[in-house]
TIMIGU-765382 format. One record per residue (C-alpha): x negated, y negated, z; residue number from 1; residue in one letter. Coordinates in Angstrom, 3 decimals. Example, Ala and Ser with C-alpha at 12.3 -4.5 7.8 and 13.67 -1.06 7.14 Angstrom:
px;py;pz;nr;rest
-12.300;4.500;7.800;1;A
-13.670;1.060;7.140;2;S
//
This chain:
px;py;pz;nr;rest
-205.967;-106.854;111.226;1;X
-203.488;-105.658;113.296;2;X
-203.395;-107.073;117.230;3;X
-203.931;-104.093;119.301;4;X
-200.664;-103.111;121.107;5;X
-200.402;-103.073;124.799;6;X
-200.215;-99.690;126.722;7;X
-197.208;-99.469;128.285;8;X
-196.214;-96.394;130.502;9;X
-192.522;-96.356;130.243;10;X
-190.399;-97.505;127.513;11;X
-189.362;-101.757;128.609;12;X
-185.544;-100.733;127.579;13;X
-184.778;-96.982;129.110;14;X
-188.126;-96.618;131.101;15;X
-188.651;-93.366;129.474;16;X
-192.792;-92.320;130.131;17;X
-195.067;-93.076;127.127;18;X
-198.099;-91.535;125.597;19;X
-200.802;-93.376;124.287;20;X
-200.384;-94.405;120.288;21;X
-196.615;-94.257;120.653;22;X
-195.165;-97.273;118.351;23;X
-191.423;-96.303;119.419;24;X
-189.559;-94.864;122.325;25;X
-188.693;-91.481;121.933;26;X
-185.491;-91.412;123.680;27;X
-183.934;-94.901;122.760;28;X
-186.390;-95.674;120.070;29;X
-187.225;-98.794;121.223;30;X
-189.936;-100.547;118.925;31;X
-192.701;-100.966;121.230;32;X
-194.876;-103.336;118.650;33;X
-192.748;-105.855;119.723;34;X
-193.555;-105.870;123.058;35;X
-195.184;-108.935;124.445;36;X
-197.768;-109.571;126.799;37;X
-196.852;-108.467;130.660;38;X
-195.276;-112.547;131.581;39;X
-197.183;-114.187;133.994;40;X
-195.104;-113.664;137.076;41;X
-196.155;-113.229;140.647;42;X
-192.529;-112.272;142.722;43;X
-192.950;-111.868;146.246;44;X
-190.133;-109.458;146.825;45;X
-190.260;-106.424;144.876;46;X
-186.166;-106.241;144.080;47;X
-186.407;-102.974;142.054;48;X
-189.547;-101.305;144.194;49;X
-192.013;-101.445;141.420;50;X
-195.027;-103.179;142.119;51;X
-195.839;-106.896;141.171;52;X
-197.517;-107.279;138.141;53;X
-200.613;-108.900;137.534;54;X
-200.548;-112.431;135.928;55;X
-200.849;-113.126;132.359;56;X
-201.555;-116.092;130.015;57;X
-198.741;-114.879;127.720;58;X
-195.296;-116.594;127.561;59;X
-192.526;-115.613;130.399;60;X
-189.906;-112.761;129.813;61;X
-186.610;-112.334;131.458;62;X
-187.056;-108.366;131.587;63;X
-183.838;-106.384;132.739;64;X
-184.445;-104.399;136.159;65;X
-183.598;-101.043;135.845;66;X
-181.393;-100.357;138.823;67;X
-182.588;-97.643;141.791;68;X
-180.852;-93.895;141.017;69;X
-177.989;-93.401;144.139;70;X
-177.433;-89.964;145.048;71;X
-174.225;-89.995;142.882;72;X
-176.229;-88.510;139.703;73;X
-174.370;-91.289;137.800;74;X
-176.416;-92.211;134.659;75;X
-178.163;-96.055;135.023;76;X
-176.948;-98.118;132.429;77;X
-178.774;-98.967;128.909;78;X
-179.963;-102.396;128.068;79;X
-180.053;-102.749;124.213;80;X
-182.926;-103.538;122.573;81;X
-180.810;-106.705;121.487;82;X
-180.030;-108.162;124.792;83;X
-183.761;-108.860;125.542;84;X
-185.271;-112.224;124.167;85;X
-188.630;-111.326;122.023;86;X
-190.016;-111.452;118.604;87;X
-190.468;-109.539;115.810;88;X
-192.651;-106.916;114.990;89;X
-193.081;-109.191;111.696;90;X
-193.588;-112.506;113.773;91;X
-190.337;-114.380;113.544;92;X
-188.853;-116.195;116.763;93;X
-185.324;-114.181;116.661;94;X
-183.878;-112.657;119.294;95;X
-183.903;-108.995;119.840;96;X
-185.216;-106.044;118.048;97;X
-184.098;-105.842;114.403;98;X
-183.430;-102.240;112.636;99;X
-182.636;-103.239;109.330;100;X
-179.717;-106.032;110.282;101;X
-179.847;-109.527;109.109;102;X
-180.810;-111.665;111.506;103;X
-178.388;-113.721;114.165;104;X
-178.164;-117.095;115.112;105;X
-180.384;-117.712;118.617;106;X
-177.738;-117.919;121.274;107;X
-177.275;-121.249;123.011;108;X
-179.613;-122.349;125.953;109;X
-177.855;-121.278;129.320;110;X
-176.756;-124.405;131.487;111;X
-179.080;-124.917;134.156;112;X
-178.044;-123.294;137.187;113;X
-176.468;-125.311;140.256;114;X
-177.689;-126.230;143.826;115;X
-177.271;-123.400;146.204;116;X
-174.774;-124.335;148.584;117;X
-175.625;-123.413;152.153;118;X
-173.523;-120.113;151.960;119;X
-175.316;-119.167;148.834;120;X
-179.039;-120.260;150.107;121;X
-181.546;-117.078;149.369;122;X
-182.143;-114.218;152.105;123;X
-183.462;-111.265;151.998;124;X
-183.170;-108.611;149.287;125;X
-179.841;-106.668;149.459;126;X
-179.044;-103.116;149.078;127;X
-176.779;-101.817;146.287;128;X
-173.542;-101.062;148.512;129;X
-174.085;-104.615;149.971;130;X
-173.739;-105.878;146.686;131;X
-170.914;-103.843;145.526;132;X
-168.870;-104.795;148.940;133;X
-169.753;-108.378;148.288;134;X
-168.448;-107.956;144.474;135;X
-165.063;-106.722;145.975;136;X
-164.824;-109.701;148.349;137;X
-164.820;-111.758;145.694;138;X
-162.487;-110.473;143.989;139;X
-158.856;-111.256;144.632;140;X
-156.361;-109.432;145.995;141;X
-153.493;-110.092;143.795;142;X
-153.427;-110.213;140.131;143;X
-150.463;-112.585;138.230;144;X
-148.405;-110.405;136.277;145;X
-146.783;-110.790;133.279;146;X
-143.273;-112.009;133.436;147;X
-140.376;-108.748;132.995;148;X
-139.008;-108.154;129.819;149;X
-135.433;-109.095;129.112;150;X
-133.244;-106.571;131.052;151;X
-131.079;-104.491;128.618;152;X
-127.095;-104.191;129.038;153;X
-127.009;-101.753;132.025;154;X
-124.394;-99.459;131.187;155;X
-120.523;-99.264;132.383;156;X
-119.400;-98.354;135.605;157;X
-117.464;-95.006;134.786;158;X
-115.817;-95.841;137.858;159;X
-114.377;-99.485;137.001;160;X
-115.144;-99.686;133.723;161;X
-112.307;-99.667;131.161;162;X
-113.443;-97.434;128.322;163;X
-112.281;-96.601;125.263;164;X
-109.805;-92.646;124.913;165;X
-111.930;-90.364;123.703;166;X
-110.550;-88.849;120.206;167;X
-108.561;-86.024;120.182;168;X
-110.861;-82.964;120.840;169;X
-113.743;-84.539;121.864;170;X
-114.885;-83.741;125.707;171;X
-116.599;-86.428;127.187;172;X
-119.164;-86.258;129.828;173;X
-117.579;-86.720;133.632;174;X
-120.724;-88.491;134.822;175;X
-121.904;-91.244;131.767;176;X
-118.354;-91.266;130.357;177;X
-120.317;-92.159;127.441;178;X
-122.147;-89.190;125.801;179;X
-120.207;-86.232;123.981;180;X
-120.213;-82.693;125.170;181;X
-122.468;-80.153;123.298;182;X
-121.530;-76.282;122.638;183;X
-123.813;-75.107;125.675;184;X
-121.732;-77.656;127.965;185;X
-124.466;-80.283;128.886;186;X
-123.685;-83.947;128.247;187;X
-126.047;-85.220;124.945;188;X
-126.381;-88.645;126.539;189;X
-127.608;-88.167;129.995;190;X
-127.921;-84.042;129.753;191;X
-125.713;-83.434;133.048;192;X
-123.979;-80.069;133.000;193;X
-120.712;-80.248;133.073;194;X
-118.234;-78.451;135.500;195;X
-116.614;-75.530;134.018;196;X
-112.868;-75.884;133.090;197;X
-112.105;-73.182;136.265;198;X
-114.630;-74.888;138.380;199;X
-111.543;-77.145;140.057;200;X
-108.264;-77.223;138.471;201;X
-105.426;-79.652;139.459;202;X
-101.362;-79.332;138.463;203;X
-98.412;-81.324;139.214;204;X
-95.096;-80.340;137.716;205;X
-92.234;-82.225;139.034;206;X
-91.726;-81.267;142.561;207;X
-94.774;-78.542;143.242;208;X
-98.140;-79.126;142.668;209;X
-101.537;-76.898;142.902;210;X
-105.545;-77.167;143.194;211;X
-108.016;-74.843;142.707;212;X
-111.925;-75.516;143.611;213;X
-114.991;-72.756;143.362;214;X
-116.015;-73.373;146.717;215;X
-119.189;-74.634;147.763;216;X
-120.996;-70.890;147.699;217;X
-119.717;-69.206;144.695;218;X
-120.891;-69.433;141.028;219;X
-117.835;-69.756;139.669;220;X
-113.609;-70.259;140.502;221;X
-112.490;-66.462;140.630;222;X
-108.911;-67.987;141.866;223;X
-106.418;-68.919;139.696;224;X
-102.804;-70.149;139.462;225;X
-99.625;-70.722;137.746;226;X
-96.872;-73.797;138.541;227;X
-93.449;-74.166;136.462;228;X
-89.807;-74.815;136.729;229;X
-86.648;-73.264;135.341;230;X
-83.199;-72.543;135.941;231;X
-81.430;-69.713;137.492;232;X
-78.500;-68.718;135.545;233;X
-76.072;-70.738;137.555;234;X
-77.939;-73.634;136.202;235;X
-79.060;-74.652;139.463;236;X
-83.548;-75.475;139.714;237;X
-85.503;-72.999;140.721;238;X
-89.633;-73.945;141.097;239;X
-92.345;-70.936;140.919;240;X
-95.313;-71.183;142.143;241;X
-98.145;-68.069;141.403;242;X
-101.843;-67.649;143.463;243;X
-104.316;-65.341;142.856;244;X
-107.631;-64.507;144.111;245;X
-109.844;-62.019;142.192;246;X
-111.926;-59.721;143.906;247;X
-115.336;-60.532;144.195;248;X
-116.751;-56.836;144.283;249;X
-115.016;-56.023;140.981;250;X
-115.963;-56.500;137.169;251;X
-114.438;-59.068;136.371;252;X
-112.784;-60.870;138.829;253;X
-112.190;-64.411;137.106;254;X
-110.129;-62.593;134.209;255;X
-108.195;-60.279;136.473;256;X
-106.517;-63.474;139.005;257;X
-105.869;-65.381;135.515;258;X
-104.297;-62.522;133.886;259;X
-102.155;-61.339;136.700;260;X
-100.855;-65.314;137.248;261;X
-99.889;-65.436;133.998;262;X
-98.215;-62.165;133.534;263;X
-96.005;-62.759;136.846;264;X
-95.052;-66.249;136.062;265;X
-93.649;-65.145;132.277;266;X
-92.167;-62.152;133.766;267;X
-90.219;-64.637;136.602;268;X
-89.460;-67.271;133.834;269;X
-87.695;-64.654;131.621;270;X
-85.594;-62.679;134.547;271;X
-84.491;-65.795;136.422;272;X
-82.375;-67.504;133.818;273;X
-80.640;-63.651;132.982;274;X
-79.264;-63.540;136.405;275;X
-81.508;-61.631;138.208;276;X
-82.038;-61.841;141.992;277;X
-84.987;-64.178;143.082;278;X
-86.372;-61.466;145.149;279;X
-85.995;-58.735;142.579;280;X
-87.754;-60.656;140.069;281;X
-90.305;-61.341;142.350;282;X
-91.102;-57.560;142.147;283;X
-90.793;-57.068;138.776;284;X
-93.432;-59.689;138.351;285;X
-95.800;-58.045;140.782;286;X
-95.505;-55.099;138.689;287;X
-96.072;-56.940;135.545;288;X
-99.536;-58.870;137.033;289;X
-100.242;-55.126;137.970;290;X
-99.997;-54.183;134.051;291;X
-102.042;-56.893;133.112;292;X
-104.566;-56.726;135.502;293;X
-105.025;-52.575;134.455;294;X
-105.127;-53.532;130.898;295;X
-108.273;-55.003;131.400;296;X
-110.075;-51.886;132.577;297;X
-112.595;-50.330;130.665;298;X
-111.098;-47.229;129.677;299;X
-114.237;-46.044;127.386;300;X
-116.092;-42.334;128.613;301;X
-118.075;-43.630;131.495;302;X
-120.828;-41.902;133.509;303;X
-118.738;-39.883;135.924;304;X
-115.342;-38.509;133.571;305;X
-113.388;-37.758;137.119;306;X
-113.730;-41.580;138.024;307;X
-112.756;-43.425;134.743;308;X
-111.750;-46.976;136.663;309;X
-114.600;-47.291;138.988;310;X
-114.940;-50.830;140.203;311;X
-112.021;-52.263;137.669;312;X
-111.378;-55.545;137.499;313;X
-108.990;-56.481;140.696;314;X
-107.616;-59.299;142.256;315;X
-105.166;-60.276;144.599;316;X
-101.418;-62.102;144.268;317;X
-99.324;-64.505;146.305;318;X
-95.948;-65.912;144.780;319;X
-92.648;-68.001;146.257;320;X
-89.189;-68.962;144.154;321;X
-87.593;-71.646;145.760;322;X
-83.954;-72.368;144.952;323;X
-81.605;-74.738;146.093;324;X
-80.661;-72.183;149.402;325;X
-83.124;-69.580;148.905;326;X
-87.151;-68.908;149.422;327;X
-88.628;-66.171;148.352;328;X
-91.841;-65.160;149.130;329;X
-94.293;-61.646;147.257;330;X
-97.289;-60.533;147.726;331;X
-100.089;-57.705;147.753;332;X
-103.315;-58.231;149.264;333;X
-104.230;-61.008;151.883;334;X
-103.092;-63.972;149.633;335;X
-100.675;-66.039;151.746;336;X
-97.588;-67.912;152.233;337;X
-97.025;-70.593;155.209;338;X
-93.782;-72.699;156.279;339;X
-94.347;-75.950;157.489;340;X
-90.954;-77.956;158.034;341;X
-90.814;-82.062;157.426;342;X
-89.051;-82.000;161.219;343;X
-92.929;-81.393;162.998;344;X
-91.304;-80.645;166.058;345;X
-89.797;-77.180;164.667;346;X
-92.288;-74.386;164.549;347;X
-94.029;-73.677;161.439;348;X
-94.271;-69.757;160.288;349;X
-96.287;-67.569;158.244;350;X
-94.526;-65.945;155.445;351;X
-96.810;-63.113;154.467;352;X
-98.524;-60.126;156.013;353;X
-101.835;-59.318;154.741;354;X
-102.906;-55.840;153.375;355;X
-105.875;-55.809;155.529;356;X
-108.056;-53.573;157.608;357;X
-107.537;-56.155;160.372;358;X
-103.917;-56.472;160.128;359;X
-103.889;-52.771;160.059;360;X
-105.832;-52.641;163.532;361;X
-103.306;-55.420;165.018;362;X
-100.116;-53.515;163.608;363;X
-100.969;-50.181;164.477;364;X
-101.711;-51.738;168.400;365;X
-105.208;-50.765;168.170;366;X
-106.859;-54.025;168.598;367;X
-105.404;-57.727;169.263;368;X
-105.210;-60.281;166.335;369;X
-108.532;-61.989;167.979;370;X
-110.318;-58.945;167.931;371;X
-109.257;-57.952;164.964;372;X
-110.198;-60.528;162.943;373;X
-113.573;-61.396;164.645;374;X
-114.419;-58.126;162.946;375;X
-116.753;-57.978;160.345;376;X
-114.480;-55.785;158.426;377;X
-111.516;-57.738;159.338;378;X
-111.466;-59.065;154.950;379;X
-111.307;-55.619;153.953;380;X
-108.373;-55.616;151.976;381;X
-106.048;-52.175;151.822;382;X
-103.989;-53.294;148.904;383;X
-104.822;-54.927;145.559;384;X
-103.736;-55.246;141.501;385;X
-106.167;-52.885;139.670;386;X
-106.446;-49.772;137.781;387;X
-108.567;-48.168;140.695;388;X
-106.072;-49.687;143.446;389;X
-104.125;-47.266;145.674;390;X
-100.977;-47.068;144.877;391;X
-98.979;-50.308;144.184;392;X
-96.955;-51.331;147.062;393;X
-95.330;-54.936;145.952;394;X
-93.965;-56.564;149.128;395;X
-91.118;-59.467;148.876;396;X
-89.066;-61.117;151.387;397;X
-86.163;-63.474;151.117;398;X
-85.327;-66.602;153.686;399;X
-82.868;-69.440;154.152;400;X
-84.379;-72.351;155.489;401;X
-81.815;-74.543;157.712;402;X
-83.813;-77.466;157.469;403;X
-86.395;-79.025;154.681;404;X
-89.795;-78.161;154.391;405;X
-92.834;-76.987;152.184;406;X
-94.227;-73.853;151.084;407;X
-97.833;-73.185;151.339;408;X
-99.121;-70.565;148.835;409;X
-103.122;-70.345;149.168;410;X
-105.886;-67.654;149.034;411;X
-108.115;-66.928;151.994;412;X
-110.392;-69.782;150.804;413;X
-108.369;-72.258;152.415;414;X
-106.351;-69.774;155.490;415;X
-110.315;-69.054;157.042;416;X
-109.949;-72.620;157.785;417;X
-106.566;-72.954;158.927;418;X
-105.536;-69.312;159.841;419;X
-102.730;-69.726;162.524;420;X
-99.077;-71.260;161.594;421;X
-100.083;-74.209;163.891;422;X
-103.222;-75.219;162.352;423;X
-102.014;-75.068;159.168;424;X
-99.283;-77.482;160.170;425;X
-101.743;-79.616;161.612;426;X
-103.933;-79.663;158.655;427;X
-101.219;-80.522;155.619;428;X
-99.553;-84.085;155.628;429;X
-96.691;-85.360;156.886;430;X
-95.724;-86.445;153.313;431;X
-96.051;-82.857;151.847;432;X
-92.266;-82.830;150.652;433;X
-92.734;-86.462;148.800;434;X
-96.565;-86.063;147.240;435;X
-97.153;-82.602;146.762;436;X
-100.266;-82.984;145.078;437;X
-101.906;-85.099;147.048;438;X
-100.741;-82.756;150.162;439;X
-102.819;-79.876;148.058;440;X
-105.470;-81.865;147.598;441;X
-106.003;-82.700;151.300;442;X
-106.232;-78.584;152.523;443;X
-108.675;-77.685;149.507;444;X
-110.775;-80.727;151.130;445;X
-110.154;-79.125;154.510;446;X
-111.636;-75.882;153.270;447;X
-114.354;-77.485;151.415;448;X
-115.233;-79.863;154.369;449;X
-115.201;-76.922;157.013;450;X
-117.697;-74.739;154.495;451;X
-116.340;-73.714;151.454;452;X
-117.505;-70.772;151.583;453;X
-114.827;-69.309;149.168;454;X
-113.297;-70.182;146.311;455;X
-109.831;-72.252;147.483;456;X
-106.656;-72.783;146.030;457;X
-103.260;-73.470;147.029;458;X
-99.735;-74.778;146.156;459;X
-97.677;-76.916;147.710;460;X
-93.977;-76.055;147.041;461;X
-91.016;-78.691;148.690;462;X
-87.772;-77.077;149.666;463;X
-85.097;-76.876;148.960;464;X
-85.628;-77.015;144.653;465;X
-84.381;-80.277;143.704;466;X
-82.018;-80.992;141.324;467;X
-83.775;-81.204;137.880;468;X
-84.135;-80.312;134.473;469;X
-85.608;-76.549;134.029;470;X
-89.214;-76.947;132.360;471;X
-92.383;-74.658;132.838;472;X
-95.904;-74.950;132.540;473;X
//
């Protein structure tokens, strides 16, 4: 005959609430026939709040005390059936609750437990959060860490690092100088964008040099130039040097400067060599950047038939020949030309007048060149290459220099920095005549330094032409 069961009210494992008869625990299905007697144990500090139970002849128990609920509504944890030392439903003296499972080995007895020390001598009950802040005490504030892995190679230095040509063809990125270019222009090593080809733009041909940057506020280089050498048809050198600046407010503006440097420095470099005057080729060029720049224009049926070049591509142009005795300057629009001798202590002199709203004002005796140019309309510009332009008034003039110096060709990118004669003097190196390209690299710093607000270029053209073979580029 079966021993009658003892009536529990909550499940021993989950503490779930029992009715009478139950032989498992509904929630965590417990087997409540092999519950033992209640042990015979009399605490005098109820840890878990529960009242002491009464005593009992039957054997002692370890039971797990369910821990109190905290206002965090975080589920208590569940003690399986198998951590609790019991026996059998079946009578066998194995430990745990078996469902089916073969049994296990008993565990071995637990070592018997040290002396308190006098730290660790028993007080009085503790709450939870005393517990858990005495938990974190003892643990330690530093945990060892696994030794680093091997470093890897760390990559070249771009910078000092002597690496290998690239093959023919192949763009390289300017940052990794490792991974190759993609079609969309982004590196496929390190994915840095590259700078566009216009974006800054260095030349050095024999005795003149150029630079063009974008700027530090544009989206792109609308500027552009052309540099080359050739002979007049005397045989003696004669060094071109070609500066445009599109106009921003066009369509366009990028193709309009290239094509009108191009067109004027072909047109020079076939009319020099015949024999024709410097300063008459100079304006036959203008008037063949003009044609190029027009070409451009969309001549399809627009909106409004009476206006068929509205807003045409446009740009401005700035150009100097320098021969052996000769300088000859042409221009149209408020690109510029500056003197600056090597002898400092003669006055330096701007070549160029602009075709502007604000040189209009100071020419006409309206306003004073301070004035004028403090203006907010003082960049207007009154003359320009396009197919909507006014019409085309190239101008050219022709000097001979007694003494040596340099010609400074630039857009308004780099003359808003260094507008007066003086300043511009001031600004370009003493060496001008001997490094050229470094000299041109110094004013688009200037520019870029003081702002940028524009795209910059200029050439830097020594005088007089030395003697040299003719060449172009």
């Amino acid at each position: 005959m079966m021993s009658q069961m003892p009536q529990l009210a909550a499940c021993p494992s989950c503490e779930e609430p029992l009715e009478s008869g139950d032989r498992f625990c509904g929630a965590c299905g417990y087997d409540l026939t092999a519950v033992p007697a209640p042990p015979d144990d009399n605490p005098t500090v109820a840890v878990n709040g529960a009242s002491p139970r009464p005593p009992s002849a039957a054997a002692s128990v370890d039971w797990p005390v369910a821990p109190e609920v905290d206002t965090s509504d975080t589920p208590a944890p569940v003690v399986l059936p198998t951590d609790i030392d019991g026996r059998e439903s079946a009578g066998s003296d194995s430990p745990g609750v078996r469902f089916d499972r073969p049994g296990q080995p008993p565990s071995p007895p637990a070592a018997p437990p040290l002396p308190p020390s006098p730290a660790q001598e028993p007080g009085p009950a503790t709450q939870p959060g005393e517990q858990a802040a005495a938990q974190a005490s003892a643990e330690p504030d530093e945990y060892p860490l696994a030794a680093p892995l091997p470093p890897e190679v760390a990559p070249a230095d771009p910078r000092t690092a002597d690496l290998p040509t690239p093959p023919a063809g192949l763009k390289v990125c300017v940052a990794c100088r490792a991974g190759q270019v993609d079609r969309d222009g982004y590196c496929e090593n390190c994915g840095h964008a590259q700078p566009r080809e216009r974006d800054h733009m260095e030349q050095e041909l024999g005795s003149v040099a150029a630079v063009s940057d974008r700027g530090l506020r544009h989206h792109r280089n609308e500027d552009a130039f052309t540099v080359s050498s050739t002979a007049l048809s005397d045989g003696s050198p004669a060094v071109v040097a070609i500066v445009c600046d599109g106009v921003s407010s066009a369509t366009r503006p990028d193709e309009a400067s290239l094509a009108a440097s191009r067109a004027a420095n072909e047109s020079l470099l076939a009319a020099l060599p015949r024999g024709t005057h410097p300063q008459q080729a100079m304006h036959d060029a203008i008037l063949a950047a003009s044609e190029a720049v027009n070409s451009l224009a969309d001549r399809s049926t627009p909106a409004h038939e009476h206006q068929p070049h509205v807003n045409a591509p446009a740009c401005t142009i700035v150009g100097s020949v320098v021969t052996p005795s000769l300088l000859i300057v042409g221009w149209v629009g408020d690109s510029r030309a500056y003197w600056v001798p090597v002898d400092r202590s003669s006055p330096p002199a701007r070549l160029t007048e602009d075709d502007s709203w604000a040189a209009q004002m100071v020419a006409a005796g309206l306003m004073s060149e301070a004035e004028a140019y403090a203006d907010e309309r003082a960049h207007a510009i009154t003359g320009w290459l396009g197919a909507d332009a006014y019409e085309l008034e190239p101008h050219t003039a022709s000097f001979k220099p007694d003494r040596p110096g340099v010609v400074v060709v630039c857009t308004d990118g780099l003359w808003n920095y260094a507008e007066a004669a003086e300043e511009m003097a001031e600004v370009i190196p003493p060496d001008a005549a001997d490094r050229p390209l470094h000299s041109a690299q110094v004013l688009v710093g200037h520019a870029l330094d003081g702002g940028g607000h524009d795209n910059v270029t200029v050439a830097v053209v020594p005088f007089p032409a030395p003697s040299q073979g003719a060449g172009s580029a």
